[in-house]
C-alpha positions as CSV (number, residue, x, y, z in Angstrom):
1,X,63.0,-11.6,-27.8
2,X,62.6,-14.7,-25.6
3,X,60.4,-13.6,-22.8
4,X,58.8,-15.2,-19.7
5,X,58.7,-18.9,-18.8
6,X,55.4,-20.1,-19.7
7,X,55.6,-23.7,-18.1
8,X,57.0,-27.2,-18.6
9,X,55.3,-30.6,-19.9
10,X,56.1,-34.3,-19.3
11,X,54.4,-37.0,-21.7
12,X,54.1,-40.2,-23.2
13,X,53.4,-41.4,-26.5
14,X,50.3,-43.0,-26.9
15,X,49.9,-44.0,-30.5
16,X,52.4,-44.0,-34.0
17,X,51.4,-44.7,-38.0
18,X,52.7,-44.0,-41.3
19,X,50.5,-41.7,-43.5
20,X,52.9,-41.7,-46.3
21,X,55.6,-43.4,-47.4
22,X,56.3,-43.4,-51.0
23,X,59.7,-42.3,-53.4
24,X,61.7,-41.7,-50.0
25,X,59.0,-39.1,-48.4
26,X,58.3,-40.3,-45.2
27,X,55.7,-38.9,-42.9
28,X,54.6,-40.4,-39.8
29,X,51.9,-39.1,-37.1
30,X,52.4,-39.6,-33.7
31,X,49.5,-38.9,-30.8
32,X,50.7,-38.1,-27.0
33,X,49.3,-37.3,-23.7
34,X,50.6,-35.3,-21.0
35,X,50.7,-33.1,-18.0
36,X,52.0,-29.5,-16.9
37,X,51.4,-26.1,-16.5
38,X,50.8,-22.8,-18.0
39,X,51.9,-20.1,-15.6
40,X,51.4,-22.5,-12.9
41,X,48.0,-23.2,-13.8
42,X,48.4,-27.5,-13.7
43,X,46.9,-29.1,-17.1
44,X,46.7,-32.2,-18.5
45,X,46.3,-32.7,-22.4
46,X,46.5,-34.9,-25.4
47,X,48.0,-33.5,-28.6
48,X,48.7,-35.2,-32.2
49,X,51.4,-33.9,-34.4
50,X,52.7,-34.7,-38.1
51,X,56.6,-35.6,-38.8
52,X,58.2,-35.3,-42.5
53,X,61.7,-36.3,-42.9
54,X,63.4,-34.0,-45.1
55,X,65.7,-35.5,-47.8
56,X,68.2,-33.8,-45.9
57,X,67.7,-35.9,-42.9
58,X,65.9,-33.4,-40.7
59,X,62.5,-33.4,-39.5
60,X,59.5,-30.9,-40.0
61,X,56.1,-31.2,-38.1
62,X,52.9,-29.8,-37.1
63,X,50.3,-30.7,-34.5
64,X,47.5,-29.7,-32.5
65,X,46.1,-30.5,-28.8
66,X,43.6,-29.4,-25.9
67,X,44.8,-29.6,-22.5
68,X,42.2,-29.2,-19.4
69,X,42.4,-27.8,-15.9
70,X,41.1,-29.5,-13.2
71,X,37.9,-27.7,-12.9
72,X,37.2,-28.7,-16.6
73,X,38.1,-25.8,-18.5
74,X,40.7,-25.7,-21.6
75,X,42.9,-24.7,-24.1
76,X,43.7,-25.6,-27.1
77,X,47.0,-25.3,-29.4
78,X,48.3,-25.5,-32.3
79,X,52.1,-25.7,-33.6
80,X,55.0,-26.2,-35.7
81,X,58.6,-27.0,-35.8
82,X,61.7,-28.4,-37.1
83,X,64.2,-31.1,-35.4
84,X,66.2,-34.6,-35.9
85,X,67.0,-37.8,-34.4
86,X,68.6,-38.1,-31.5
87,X,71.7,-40.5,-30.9
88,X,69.7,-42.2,-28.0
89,X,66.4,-43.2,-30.4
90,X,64.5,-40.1,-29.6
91,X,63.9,-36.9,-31.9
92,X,64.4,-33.1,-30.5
93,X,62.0,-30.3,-31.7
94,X,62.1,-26.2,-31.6
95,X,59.2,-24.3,-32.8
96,X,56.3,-22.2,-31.9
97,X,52.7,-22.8,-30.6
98,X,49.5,-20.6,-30.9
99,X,46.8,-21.1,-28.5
100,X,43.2,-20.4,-27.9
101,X,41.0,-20.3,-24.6
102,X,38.1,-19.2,-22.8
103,X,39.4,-20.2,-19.3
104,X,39.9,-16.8,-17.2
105,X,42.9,-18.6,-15.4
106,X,44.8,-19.2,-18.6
107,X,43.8,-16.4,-21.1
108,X,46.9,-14.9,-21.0
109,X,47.7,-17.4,-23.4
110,X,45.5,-16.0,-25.9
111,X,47.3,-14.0,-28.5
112,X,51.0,-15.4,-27.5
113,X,53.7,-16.9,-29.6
114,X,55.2,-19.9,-27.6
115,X,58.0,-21.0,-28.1
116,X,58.9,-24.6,-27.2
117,X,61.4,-27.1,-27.1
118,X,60.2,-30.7,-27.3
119,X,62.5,-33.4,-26.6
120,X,61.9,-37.5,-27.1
121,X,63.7,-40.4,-25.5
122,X,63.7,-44.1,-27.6
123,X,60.8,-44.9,-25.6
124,X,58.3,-41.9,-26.9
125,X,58.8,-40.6,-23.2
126,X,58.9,-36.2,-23.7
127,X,59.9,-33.2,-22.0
128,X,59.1,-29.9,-22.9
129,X,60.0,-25.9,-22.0
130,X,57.6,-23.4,-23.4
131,X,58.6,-19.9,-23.7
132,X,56.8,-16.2,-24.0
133,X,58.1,-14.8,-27.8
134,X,58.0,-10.7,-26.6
C-alpha cells in the first residue's frame, strides 16, 4: 500500500558515458546532483545510476547516492527501476529505493521501501516524488 509522502527532489545531470554497447545492448551510466527533503528534513545529494535498454525498447536501471543535511550528516540509498523515453528527450522512471543512516533526524528512513518516480527533461534536468511502501 502506498503510504506517506516521504519528500520531493529537483536535479541536474552532471555527467553521461557508455559502458557497453555491443550486439544492440546498450547501457549507459549517468551521475546527478540534487536537492530536497526527506520528511522535511532539506538535503542535498549526488547519486549515479545504470540504464540498459531492453530489446523491447524499455529501460531498466540501478543506482546509488548519499545526500547530506546541513549540519553534515547523511544518508545513503540505493535503487532500482524500470522506464522509457519520453516524447520531449527525457526518460521517466518508477521503482523503489532502500536507504541507510545514522542521522537521528532522518532515521526513519532506515528500514523503508521508497518508492519513487523519477522524471527527466531533454536537458538531464529531474524531478522526483518519493513515497512510504506500508
Amino acid at each position: 500500500m502506498l503510504g506517506d509522502h516521504i519528500g520531493d527532489t529537483e536535479g541536474q545531470e552532471t555527467g553521461r558515458r557508455v559502458l557497453d554497447a555491443g550486439d544492440g545492448h546498450v547501457t549507459v551510466e549517468v551521475s546527478f546532483r540534487g536537492s530536497g527533503s526527506y520528511f522535511g528534513i532539506e538535503v542535498q545529494g549526488i547519486g549515479t545510476y545504470e540504464s540498459e535498454l531492453r530489446p523491447d525498447g524499455s529501460l531498466y536501471g540501478e543506482g546509488q547516492g548519499v545526500d547530506m543535511t546541513a549540519d553534515g550528516q547523511s544518508v545513503t540509498w540505493h535503487g532500482a527501476g524500470v522506464g522509457h523515453f519520453t516524447e520531449n528527450g527525457g526518460t521517466s522512471f518508477r521503482g523503489s529505493l532502500f536507504f541507510s543512516t545514522t542521522a537521528p533526524q532522518l532515521e526513519r528512513l532506515n528500514g523503508v521501501a521508497g518508492l519513487f518516480e523519477f522524471d527527466t527533461d531533454a536537458e538531464g534536468k529531474s524531478t522526483g516524488k518519493l513515497y512510504e511502501w506500508k
